[in-house]
C-alpha positions as CSV (number, residue, x, y, z in Angstrom):
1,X,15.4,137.5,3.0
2,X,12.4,140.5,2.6
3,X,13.4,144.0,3.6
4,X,11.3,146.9,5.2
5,X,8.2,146.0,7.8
6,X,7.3,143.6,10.4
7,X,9.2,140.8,8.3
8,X,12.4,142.8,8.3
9,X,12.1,143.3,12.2
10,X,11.0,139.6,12.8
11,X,14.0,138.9,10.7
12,X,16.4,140.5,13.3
13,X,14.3,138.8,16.2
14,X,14.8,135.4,15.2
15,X,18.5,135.9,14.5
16,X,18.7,137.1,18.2
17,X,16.7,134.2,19.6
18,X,18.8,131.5,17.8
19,X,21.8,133.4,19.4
20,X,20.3,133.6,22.5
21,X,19.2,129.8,22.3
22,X,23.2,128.7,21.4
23,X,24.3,130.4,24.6
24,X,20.8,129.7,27.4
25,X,19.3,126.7,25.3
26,X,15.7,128.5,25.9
27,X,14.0,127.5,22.8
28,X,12.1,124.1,22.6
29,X,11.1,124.7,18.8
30,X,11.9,127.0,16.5
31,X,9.8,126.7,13.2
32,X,11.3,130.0,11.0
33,X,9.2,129.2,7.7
34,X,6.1,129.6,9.4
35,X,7.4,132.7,11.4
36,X,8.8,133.8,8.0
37,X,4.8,133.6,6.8
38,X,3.6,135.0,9.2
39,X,5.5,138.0,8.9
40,X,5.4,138.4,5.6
41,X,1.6,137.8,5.3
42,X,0.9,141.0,7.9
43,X,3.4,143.2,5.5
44,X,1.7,142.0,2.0
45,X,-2.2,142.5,3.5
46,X,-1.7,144.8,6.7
47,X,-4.6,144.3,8.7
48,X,-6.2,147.6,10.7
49,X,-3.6,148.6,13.1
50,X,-3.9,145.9,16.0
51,X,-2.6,146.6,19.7
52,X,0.0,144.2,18.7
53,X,0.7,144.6,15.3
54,X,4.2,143.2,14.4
55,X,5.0,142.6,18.4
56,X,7.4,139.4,18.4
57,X,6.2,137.0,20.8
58,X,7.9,133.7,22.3
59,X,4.9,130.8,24.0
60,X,5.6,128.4,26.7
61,X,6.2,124.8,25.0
62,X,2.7,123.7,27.3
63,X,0.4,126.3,25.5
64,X,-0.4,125.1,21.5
65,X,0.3,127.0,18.4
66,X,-1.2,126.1,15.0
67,X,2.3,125.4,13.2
68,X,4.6,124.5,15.9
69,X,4.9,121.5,17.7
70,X,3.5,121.4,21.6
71,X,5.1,118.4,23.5
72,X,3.5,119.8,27.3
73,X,7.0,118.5,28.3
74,X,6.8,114.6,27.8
75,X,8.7,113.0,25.3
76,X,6.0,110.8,24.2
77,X,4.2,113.9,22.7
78,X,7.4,115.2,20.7
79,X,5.5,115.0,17.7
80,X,2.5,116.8,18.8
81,X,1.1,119.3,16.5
82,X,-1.7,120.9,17.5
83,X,-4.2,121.7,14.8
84,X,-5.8,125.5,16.2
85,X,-4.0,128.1,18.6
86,X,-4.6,128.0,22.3
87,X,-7.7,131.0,22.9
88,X,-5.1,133.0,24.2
89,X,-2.5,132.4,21.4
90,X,-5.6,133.3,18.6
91,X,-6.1,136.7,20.6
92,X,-2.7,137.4,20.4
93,X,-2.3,136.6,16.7
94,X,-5.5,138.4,15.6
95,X,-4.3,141.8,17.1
96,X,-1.1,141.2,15.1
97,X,1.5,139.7,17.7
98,X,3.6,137.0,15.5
99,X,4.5,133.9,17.6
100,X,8.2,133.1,17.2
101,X,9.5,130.5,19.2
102,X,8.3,128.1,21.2
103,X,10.2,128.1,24.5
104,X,11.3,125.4,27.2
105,X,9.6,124.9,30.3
106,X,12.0,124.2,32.9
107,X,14.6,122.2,31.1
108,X,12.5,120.8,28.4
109,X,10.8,117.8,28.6
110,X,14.7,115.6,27.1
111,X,16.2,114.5,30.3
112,X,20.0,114.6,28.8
113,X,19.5,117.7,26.7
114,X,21.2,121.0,27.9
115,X,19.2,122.8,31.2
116,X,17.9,126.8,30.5
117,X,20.5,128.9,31.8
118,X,20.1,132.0,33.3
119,X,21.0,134.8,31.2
120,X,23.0,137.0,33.5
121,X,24.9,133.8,35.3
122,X,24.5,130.6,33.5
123,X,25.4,129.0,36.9
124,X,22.5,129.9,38.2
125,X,19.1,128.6,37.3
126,X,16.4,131.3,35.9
127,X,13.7,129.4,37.8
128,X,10.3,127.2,36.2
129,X,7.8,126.3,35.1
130,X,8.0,129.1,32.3
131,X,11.8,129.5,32.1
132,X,12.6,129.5,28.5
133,X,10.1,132.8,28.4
134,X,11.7,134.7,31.8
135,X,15.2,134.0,29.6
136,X,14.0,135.4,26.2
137,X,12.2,138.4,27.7
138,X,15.6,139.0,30.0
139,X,18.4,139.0,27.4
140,X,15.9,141.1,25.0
141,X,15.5,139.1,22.1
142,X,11.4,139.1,22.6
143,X,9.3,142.0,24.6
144,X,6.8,139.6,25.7
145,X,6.2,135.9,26.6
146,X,3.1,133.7,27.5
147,X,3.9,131.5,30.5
148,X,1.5,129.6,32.8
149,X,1.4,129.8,36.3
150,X,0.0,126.9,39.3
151,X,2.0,127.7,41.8
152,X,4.5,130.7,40.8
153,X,5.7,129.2,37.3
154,X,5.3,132.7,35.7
155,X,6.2,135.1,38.8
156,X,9.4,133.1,40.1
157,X,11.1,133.0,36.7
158,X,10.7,136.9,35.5
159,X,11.8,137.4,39.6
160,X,15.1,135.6,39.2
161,X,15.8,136.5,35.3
162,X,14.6,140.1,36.1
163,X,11.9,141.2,33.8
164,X,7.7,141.6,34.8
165,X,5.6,138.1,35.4
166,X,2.2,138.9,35.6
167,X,-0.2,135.5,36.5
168,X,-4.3,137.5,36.3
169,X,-6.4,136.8,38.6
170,X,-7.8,132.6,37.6
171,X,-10.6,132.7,35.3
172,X,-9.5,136.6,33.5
173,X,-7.9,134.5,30.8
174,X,-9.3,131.5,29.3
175,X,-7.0,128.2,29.4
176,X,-8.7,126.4,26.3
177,X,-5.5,125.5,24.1
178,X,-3.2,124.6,27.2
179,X,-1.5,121.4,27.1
180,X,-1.6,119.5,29.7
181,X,-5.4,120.5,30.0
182,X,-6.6,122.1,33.2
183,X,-9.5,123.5,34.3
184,X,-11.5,124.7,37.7
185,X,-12.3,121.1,38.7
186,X,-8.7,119.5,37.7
187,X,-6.6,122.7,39.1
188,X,-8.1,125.9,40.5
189,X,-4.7,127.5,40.7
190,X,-3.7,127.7,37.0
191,X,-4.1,130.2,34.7
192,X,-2.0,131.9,31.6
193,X,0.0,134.7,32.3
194,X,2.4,137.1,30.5
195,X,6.2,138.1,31.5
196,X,8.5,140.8,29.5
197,X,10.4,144.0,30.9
198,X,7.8,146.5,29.4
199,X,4.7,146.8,32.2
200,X,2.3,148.8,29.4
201,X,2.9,145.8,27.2
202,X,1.9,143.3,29.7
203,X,-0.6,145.3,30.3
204,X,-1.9,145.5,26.6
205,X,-1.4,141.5,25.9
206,X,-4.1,141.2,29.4
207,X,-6.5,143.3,27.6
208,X,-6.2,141.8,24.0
209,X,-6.5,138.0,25.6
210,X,-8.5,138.6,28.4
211,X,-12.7,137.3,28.5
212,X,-14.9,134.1,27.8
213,X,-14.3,132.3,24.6
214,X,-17.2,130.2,25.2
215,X,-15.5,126.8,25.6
216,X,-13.4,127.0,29.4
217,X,-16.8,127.4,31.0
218,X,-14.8,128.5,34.2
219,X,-14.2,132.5,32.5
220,X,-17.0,135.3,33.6
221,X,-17.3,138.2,31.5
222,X,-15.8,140.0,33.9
223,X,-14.9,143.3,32.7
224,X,-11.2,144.3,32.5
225,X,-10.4,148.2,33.7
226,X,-7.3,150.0,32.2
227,X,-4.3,151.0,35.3
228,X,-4.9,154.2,34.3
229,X,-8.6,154.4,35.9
230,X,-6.7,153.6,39.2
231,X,-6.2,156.7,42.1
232,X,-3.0,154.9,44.0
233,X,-3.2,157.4,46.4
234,X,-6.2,156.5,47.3
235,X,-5.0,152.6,48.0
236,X,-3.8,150.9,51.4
237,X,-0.7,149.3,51.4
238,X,0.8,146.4,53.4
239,X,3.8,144.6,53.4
240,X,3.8,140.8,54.8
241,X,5.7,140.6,57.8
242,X,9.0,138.9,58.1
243,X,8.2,134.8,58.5
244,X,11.3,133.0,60.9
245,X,10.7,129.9,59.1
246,X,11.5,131.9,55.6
247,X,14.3,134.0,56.0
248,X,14.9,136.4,53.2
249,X,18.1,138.1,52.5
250,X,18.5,141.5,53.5
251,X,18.7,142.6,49.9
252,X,14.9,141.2,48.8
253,X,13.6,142.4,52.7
254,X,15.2,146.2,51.6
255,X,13.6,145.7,47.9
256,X,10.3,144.9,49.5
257,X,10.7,148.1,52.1
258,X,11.7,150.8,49.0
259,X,8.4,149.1,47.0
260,X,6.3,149.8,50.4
261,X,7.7,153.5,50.7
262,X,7.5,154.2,47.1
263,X,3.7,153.8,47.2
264,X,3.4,155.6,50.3
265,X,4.7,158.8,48.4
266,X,2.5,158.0,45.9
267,X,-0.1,158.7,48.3
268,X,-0.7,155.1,48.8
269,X,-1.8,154.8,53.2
270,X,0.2,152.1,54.6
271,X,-1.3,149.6,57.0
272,X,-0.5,146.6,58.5
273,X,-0.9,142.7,56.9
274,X,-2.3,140.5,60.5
275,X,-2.1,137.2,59.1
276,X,1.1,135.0,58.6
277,X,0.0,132.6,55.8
278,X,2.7,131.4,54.7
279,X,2.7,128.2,56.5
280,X,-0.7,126.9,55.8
281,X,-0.4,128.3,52.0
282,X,2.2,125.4,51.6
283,X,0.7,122.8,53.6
284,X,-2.4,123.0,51.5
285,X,-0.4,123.1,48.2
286,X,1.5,120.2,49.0
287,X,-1.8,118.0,50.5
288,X,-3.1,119.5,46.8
289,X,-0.4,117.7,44.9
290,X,-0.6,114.5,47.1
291,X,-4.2,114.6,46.4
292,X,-4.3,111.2,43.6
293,X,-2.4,109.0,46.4
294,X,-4.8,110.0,49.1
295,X,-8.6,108.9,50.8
296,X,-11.5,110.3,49.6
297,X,-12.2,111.9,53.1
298,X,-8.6,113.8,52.6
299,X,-9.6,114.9,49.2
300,X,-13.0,116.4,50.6
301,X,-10.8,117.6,54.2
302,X,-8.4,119.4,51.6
303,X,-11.0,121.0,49.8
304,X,-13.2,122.2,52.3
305,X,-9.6,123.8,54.1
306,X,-8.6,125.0,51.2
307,X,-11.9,127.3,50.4
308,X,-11.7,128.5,54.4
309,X,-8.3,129.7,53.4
310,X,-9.9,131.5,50.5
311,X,-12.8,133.1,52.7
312,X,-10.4,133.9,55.7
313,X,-8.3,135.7,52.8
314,X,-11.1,137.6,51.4
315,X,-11.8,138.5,55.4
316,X,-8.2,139.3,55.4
317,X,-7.7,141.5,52.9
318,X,-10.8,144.1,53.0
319,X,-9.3,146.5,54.2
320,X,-5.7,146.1,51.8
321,X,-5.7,147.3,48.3
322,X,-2.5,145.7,47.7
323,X,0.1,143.4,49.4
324,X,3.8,143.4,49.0
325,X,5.8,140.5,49.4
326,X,9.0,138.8,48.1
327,X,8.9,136.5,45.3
328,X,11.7,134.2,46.6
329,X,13.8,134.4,49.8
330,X,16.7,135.0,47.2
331,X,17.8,136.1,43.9
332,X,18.3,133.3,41.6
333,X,20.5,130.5,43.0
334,X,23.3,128.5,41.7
335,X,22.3,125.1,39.7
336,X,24.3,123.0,41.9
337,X,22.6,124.3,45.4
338,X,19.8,123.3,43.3
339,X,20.9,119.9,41.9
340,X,22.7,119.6,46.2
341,X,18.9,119.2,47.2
342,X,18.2,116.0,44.8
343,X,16.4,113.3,46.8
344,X,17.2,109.7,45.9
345,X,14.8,109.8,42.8
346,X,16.2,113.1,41.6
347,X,13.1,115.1,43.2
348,X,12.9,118.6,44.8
349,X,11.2,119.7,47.6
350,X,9.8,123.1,45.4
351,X,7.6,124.2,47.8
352,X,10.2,126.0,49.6
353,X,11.2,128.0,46.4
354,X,7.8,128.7,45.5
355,X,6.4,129.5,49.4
356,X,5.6,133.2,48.8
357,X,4.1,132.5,45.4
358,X,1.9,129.9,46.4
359,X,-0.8,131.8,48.5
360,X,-2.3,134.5,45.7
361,X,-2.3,130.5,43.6
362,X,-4.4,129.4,46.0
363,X,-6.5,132.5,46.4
364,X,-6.9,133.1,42.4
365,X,-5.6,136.6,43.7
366,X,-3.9,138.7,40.8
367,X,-0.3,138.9,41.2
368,X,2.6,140.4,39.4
369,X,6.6,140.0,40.5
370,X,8.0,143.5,39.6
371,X,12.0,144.4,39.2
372,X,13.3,146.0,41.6
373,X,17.1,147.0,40.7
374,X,19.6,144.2,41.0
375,X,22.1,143.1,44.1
376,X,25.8,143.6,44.6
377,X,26.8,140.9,42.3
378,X,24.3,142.2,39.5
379,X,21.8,139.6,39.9
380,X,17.8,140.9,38.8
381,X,16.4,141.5,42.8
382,X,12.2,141.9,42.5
383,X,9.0,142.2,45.1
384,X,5.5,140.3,44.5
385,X,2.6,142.7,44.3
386,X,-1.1,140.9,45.3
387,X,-4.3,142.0,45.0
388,X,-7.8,140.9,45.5
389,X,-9.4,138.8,42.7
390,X,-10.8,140.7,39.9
391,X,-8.2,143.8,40.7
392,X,-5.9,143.0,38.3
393,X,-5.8,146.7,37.2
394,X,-4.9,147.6,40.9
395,X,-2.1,145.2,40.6
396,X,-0.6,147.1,37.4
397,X,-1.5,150.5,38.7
398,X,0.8,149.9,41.7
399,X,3.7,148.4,39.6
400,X,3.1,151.5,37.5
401,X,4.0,154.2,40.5
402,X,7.0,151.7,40.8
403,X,8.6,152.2,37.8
């Protein structure tokens, strides 16, 4: 195999990930030839250093890449190649990233194939939709992953495995290349989104990807400002109030208290978060995903309730820079609690695991989930930061005085 270069690193990255992949069965396809190329093709005609030059990156198996399969997690697409890289993907690749591994989403889209383990418990489930990503980033063997997040699928995941999950605020990042297809009309939630244990890389993968590409008509050319122009001390604070129909374990309530205090000696003014929306947040998600089986005059009810909730957030939150909240009530939990919840057709109710992701989804709101340390039994423990659309850099400048 070549020596020397971004080959001889990509070399040792792929080794890792098919390790990694025997023990957590992250990867949905690996295709090492063209990885091989890739590589190689960067050493032999080096390109102007990129912001990404030689960066190993691992893609959710719902997001193409020219050159690897993309099955968007049904079997009847297995042989799905997709001929051009999703926008993001191409942005990624042109600043020199090299795309390694496509990873699972959830358990992969084969029903009797091995489920994603977590990488510190494998009893214990690293949380969806963008799983196979939160694992790789986690156990090390990739610095970055591209996810997608609707509801949570990129925040939840990096919570429980531990590492940064950062879903920008909906329309920063064009989803032309995602498979399924979504777009403002279909889903107003969705958007790409990055996870990995380095902030400043997450960071750098936003501002390579981010901006129209002329063909999801649903991206402004909204500009993108660095972290660093950001005065935190400056910012207000708040920290969603405790919700009796979501308990959270004293562990995520104390990781969500240290964030809050933390910012306030950064200079951050602390004030107080008046609305508990929790509660309508997940009645609205669920009458969203309900929304094919129901009458037109509930479609139109659900959409005209679900743009007050946007307006009474906007009201909400003028006068808070950025909120802190949990990710999940919990770290991650075991796969047979999971598996104990199993309705009669093998559903689960994930609107209760998702609860305190779902509002900023709803909202378009940028939002990050951010480490915070780990519990007594060594399990990855993490807070949610939110801010208001088009802040994105607000968001990062916050989990920056964190780290």
């Amino acid at each position: 195999m070549t020596v020397g270069g971004v080959a001889a690193s990509i070399d040792a990255t792929l080794a890792s990930l098919h390790a990694l992949d025997g023990r957590t069965h992250a990867v949905e396809w690996f295709e090492d030839d063209r990885v091989h190329a890739d590589a190689a093709r960067l050493d032999a005609d080096p390109p102007p250093a990129g912001a990404l030059h030689g960066v190993p990156v691992t893609v959710k198996d719902w997001i193409d890449v020219e050159g690897f399969p993309c099955a968007g997690g049904a079997p009847r697409h297995r042989d799905r190649r997709p001929a051009e890289d999703a926008t993001v993907v191409a942005r990624l690749r042109a600043a020199g990233a090299v795309v390694v591994a496509k990873t699972k989403p959830w358990d992969g889209w084969d029903p009797d194939g091995p489920p994603v383990a977590h990488p510190v418990d494998a009893a214990r489930v690293p949380g969806g939709s963008s799983s196979g990503d939160a694992v790789a980033t986690a156990a090390g063997a990739v610095p970055l992953g591209v996810g997608s997040d609707a509801g949570g699928s990129v925040r939840l995941p990096a919570a429980w495995c531990g590492v940064y999950g950062l879903r920008p605020t909906t329309g920063r990042l064009p989803g032309t290349g995602h498979f399924p297809r979504f777009g403002d009309r279909s889903d107003g939630r969705s958007t790409i989104g990055f996870l990995g244990p380095d902030l400043a890389l997450v960071e750098r993968a936003l501002a390579t990807t981010a901006g129209p590409d002329g063909l999801d008509g649903a991206v402004p050319p909204v500009p993108l400002a660095p972290s660093t122009a950001v005065d935190v001390s400056g910012a207000r604070v708040a920290l969603l109030p405790p919700d009796p129909r979501w308990p959270v374990t004293g562990a995520v309530a104390d990781a969500c208290e240290r964030a809050v205090a933390t910012l306030a000696d950064a200079g951050m003014t602390r004030v107080e978060w008046t609305w508990p929306w929790l509660a309508e947040s997940r009645d609205l998600t669920l009458g969203y995903w309900q929304r094919t089986v129901r009458s037109g005059a509930d479609a139109s009810q659900q959409l005209w309730d679900w743009d007050r909730f946007r307006r009474r957030y906007l009201a909400t939150s003028a006068g808070v820079d950025v909120l802190v909240s949990p990710v999940a009530a919990d770290v991650a939990p075991l796969r047979a609690a999971i598996d104990a919840r199993l309705d009669a057709d093998g559903h689960v109710d994930l609107s209760e695991d998702f609860v305190f992701t779902l509002p900023a989804s709803l909202t378009g709101s940028p939002a990050l989930s951010v480490p915070m340390g780990a519990d007594a039994a060594g399990l990855p423990l993490a807070i949610q930061l939110i801010a208001r659309p088009w802040d994105d850099h607000v968001v990062l400048a916050a989990a920056r005085a964190l780290a």
